[in-house]
N, C-alpha and C positions, 0 to 999 in steps of 0.2 A: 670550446672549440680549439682543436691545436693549432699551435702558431706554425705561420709558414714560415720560410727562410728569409723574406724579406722584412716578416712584422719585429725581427731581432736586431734590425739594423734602424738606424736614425732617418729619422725623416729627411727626406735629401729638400737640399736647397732650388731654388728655380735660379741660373749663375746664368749670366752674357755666357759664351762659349762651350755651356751644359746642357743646350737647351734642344730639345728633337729639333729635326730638321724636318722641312715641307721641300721635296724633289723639286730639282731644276726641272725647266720645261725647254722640250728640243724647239728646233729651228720652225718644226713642221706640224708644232702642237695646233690641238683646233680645241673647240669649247666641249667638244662630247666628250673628252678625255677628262674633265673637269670635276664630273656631276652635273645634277640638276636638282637642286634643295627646294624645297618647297616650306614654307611660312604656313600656319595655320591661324589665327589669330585675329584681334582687333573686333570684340563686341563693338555696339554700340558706345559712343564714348570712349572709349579706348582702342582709338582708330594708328595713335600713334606710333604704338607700342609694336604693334606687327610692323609696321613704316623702319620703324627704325633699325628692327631684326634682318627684316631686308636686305633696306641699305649698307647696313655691316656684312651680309653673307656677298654680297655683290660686288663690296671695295674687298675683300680679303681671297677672293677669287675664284670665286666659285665659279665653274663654268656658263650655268643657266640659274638663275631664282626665280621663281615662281611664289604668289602669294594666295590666298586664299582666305578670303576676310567678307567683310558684310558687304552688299552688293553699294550699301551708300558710299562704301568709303572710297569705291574706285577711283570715281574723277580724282581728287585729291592724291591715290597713290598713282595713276597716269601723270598727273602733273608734277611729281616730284621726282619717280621714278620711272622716267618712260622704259630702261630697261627692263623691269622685271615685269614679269607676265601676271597681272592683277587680276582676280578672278572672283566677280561676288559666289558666295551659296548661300543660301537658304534650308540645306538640307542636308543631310549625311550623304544620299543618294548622287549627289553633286559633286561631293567630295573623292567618292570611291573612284571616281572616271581621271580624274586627274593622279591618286594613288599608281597610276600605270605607268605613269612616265617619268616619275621623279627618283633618285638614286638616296636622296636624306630628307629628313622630317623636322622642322624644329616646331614646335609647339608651345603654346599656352602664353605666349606676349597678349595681353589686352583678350585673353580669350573668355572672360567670363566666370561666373558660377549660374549662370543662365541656361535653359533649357539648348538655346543654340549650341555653345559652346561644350556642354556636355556630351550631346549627339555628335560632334566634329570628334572629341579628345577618344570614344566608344571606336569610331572606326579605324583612326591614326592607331590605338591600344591592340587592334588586330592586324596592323598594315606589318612587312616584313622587314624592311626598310631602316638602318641605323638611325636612328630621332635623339633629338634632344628635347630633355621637358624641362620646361620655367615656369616661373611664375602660377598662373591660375590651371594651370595641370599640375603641378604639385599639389595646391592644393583641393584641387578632385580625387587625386592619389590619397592624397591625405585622410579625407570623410572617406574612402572605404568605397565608391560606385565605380572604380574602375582598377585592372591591375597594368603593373609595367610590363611591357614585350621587353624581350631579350635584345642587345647591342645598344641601351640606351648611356647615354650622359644623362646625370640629373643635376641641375645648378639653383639649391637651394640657401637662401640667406638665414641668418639666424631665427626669424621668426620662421621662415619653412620647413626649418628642419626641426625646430622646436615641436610641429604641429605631424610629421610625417613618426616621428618616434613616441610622440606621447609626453612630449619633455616642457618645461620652463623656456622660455629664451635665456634666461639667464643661468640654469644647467648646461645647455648647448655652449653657452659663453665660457663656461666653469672648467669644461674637458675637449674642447673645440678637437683635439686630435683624438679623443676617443669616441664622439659624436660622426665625425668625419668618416670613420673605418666602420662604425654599427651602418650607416647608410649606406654605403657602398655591400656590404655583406647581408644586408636585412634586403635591400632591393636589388644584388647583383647585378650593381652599374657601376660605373665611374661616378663618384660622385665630388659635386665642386661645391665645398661649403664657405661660402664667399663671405665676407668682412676683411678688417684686417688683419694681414696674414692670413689669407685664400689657401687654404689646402684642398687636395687634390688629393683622391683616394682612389684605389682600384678594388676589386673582387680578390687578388690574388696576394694581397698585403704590401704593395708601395705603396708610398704616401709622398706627397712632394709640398712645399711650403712655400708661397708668395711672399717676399716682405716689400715690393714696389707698393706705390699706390701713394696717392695724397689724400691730405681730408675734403679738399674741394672736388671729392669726387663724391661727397652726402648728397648726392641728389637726384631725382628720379629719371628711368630710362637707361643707366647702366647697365641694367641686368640683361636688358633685351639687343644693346648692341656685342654684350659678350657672349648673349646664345648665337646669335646668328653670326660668328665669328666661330663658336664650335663647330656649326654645323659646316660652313665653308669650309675648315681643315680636312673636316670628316669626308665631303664630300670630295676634297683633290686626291682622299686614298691616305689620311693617315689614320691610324692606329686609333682608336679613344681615347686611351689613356696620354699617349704621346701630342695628340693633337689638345686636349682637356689644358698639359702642363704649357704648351706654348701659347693657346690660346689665352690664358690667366695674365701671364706673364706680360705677353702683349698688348693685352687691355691693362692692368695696370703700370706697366713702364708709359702705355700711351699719356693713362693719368697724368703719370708724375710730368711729363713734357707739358703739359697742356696746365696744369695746377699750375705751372711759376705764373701765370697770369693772375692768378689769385680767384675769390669768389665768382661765382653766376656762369662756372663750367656747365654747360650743355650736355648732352651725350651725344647728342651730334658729332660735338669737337672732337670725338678721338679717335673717329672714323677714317679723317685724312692721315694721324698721326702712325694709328696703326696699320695704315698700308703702309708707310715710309717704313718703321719698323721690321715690318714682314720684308720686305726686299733690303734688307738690313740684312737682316739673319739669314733671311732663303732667298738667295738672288734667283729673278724669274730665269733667264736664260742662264744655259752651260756655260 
């Protein structure tokens, strides 16, 4: 494949002061101007994981969120997040009606390898809607029962990308930037191959490189409050690619705030961090 103009040049760094920007919001802004993302997620047992995609799409500002998960898990997401609009299905058929109203898609937190969560990831794979896919929708992508729609982020960890290419985890470890670029161009998405040093790849040959982050962030639920942080950028109207690099950046500088406390970091915790962050970088009002 011939190189484009951008695969000749160095992987750019993710810098304070280099970073995309997310548009101020006027005096007279209202939430429709926002988006309305929509969660898809939380099998059984993995009720969390959707919860927590949520609550990241909804501190990062997205206009509306909407969730879509097993019908047990509502009370639970009513009681933690009385914002976002909770909705059990049981059915694909359930799912398509709510498809009408939402502007982004993030998918596959706690979604399964279950016949449920198959039937949900089948109809979101035909919805037209920019989406992000993690976790248990990668790896449905992965065995081959489903393909990706166009305008997706993919945010796969090393064992995901390991399983979407055909590769070792420990391959994907070996050439992480050349791993990083086959995903984005084998699935013509943005793709975010997370560990440390998070690269961030496009279809068109930028690549951008994370060095934030702490080790007290080994722990599980990070992935699903960093999709639902894609999808919220995606959703106020940025770009993929430009929302993918600030999004990364802001979940791991949140890390690094949140790590000087040392072990038994939550994912929770860098929910508050990375809003303060975001009005950092991108002040709400003009």
């Amino acid at each position: 494949m011939p190189q484009t103009k951008h695969e000749i040049t160095d992987v750019q760094p993710l810098l304070p002061g280099q970073l995309p920007h997310l548009a101020a919001r006027s005096a007279d802004a209202h939430k429709g101007q926002f988006g309305h993302l929509l969660v898809i997620g939380g099998d059984l047992g993995f009720g969390g994981a959707a919860l927590l995609s949520a609550e990241s799409a909804l501190r990062s500002g997205a206009g509306m969120v909407s969730l879509a998960t097993r019908l047990e898990h509502v009370p639970a997401a009513l009681a933690r997040l009385p914002e976002v609009m909770s909705v059990g299905v049981s059915s694909a058929n359930q799912l398509m009606g709510l498809l009408e109203k939402i502007s982004v898609i993030v998918i596959g937190p706690g979604l399964g390898a279950a016949a449920w969560g198959k039937s949900l990831l089948s109809v979101a794979a035909n919805a037209r809607q920019p989406q992000v896919w993690d976790a248990d929708a990668l790896n449905q992508l992965a065995a081959g029962g489903v393909s990706l729609p166009a305008n997706c982020v993919i945010t796969p960890h090393p064992g995901e990308a390991a399983r979407l290419l055909g590769l070792s985890t420990a391959e994907v470890q070996a050439d992480r930037l050349k791993v990083a670029r086959a995903l984005s161009r084998t699935f013509n998405a943005v793709a975010i191959l997370k560990g440390a040093g998070s690269l961030i790849a496009s279809p068109d040959g930028r690549v951008s490189r994370c060095d934030q982050g702490h080790p007290a962030m080994a722990t599980a639920g990070l992935g699903d409050v960093l999709a639902g942080l894609v999808g919220a950028l995606l959703a106020q109207g940025m770009p993929a690619y430009e929302a993918s690099c600030l999004a990364v950046w802001l979940h791991a500088t949140a890390g690094d705030r949140q790590g000087t406390l040392g072990r038994g970091l939550a994912a929770s915790d860098l929910i508050p961090a990375i809003r303060q962050l975001l009005e950092e970088q991108s002040p709400c009002l003009k």
